[in-house]
N, C-alpha and C positions, 0 to 999 in steps of 0.2 A: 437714051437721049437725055434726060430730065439728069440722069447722073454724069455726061460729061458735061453739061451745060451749069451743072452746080460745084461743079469740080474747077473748070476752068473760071467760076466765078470767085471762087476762092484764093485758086491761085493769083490771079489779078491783083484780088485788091491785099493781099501779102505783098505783091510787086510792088504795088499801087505806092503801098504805107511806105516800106523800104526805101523807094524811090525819094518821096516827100522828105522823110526824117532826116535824108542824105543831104537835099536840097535843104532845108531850115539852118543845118547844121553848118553849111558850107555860106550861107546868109547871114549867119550869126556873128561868122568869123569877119568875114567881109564888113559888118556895119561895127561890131566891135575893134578890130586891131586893123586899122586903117595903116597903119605902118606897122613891118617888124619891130618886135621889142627885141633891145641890145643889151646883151648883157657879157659877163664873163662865164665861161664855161664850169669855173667854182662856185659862180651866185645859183646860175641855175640848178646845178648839184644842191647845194643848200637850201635853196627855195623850194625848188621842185614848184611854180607857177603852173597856173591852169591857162599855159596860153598854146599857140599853136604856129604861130606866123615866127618864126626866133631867127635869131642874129646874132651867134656867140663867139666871144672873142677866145684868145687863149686855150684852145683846142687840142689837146693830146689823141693823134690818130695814129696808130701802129696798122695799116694797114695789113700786113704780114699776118693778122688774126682775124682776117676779114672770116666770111663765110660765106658759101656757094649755096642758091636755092632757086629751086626753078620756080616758074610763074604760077603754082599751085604752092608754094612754100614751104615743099620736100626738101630736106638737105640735100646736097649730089656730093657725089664723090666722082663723077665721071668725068671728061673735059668739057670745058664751056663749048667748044666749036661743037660739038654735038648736040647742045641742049638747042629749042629753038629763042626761049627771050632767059639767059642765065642775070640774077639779082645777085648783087653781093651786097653784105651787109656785113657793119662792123660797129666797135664800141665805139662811143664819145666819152673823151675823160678829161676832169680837169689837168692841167699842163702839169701839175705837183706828180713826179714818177712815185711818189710815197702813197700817192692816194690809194686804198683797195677795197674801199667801199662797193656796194653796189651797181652794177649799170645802172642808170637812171636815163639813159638814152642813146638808141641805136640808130646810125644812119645807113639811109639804100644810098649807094653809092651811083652819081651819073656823069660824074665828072668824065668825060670821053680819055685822057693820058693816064690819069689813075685808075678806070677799067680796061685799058689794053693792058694796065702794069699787071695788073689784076687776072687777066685773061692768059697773059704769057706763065703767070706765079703757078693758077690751078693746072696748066694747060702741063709746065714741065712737073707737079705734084701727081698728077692722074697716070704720066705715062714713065713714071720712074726715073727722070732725068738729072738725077741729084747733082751734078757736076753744073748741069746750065742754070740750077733753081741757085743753088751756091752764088753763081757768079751773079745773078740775079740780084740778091738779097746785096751783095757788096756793092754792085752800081749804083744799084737806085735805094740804098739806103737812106737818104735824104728825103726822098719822094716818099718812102713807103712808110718813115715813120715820121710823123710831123708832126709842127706846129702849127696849127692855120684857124681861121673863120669856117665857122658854117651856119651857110643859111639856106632855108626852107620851114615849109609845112610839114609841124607833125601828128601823127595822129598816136592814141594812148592805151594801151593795153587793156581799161577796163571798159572800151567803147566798142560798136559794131565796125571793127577794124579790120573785117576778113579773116579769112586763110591764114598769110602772114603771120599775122599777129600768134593767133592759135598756135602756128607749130614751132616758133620761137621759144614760146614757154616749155615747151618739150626738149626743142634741139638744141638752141646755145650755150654754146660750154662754159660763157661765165654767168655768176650768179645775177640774173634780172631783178631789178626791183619789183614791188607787189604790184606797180603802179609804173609801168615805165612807157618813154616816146619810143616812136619810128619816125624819123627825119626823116623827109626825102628829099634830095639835094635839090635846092635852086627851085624848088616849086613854090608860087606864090598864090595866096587865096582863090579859088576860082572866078571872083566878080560873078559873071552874071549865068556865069552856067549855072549858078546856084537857084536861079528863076526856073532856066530852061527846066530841070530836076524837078520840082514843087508845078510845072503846069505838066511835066509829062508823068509824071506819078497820078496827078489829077486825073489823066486823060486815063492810067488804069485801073483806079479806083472807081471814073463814073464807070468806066466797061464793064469789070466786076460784078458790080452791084447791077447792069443791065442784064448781064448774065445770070446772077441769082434769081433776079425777077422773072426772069423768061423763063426758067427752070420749076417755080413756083405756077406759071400759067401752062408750062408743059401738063404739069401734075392734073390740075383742074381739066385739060382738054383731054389727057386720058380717064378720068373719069367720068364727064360729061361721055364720052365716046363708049365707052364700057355700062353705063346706064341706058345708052339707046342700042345696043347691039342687047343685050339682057330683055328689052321690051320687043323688040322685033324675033326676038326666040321666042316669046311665051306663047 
């Protein structure tokens, strides 16, 4: 008893803290970058800014080298219609085809015509369709390798970024930066779920800590308990 109750007090207030830091952090963004900052997809390769909320212009996107991962952030190789939530993720490069620098920023793809593009690419990859991937590659040639804007929230390689983040630096085949984003399309600052996070991490943080306590009065009532069975023996 005294060790689940100290057990589950710990795991809480781990939730508890997690939960907060997630929320501060998602607060921080919101009162600092009140608007995306725009830049060009070579500034921010050159800058490399500590921001989060972005809006890049001049965008080199070869989607054709995206990459397939499931919602644990395993690479697949299998088809997407099998997986139940498939992530594709691919590089952001400045528009200059010379550039071969470093990634310095990856986006999850949400855009719904570029993941059917995307779903059809893996779909005839997985099941050997070389002829339909072929004619694929020639149609949507325009689509699959662009030019374009992207904007969203990203999060940063050396932060508490998940899963993701983790098995990126393992599986993607080009060379990441020490320090690199994860864009994720079209998402913008959370506002006020960033509250909700910071009271509900509160709420398992006091529990936690209720739980430690009671786990500490456990201890004392088995004592107390075992001092009066010892006197009613002697």
């Amino acid at each position: 008893m005294k060790l689940k109750l100290a057990l589950g007090g710990v795991f809480l207030l781990a939730l508890g803290s997690m939960t907060v830091w997630r929320g501060i952090k998602d607060l921080v963004v919101s009162v600092r970058e009140t608007q995306p900052t725009k830049m060009t997809c070579a500034e921010y390769h050159q800058k490399r800014p500590n921001l989060r909320w972005l809006h890049l212009t001049d965008c080199r996107v070869d989607y054709r080298k995206a990459q397939l991962f499931d919602y644990n952030g395993t690479p697949q190789t299998k088809r997407p219609s099998e997986m139940l939530s498939p992530i594709f993720v691919v590089a952001i490069r400045p528009k200059d085809p010379q550039y071969r620098g470093f990634v310095q920023l990856l986006m999850r793809v949400e855009a719904q015509n570029i993941r059917n593009l995307l779903h059809l690419l893996f779909e005839y990859k997985a099941t050997g369709k070389t002829n339909e991937l072929q004619q694929l590659l020639r149609d949507k040639q325009t689509q699959l390798v662009a030019l374009q804007e992207v904007r969203g929230l990203a999060s940063f390689s050396d932060g508490t970024s998940g899963r993701l983040h983790n098995k990126m630096r393992d599986h993607y085949p080009d060379h990441l930066a020490a320090r690199y984003g994860l864009i994720e399309e079209g998402r913008n600052p959370p506002g006020n779920a960033g509250w909700i996070l910071v009271a509900l991490g509160s709420i398992f943080l006091l529990a936690g800590i209720g739980l430690l306590l009671r786990s500490l009065r456990a201890k004392e009532d088995d004592t107390a308990q075992e001092v009066i069975k010892n006197i009613l023996n002697a």
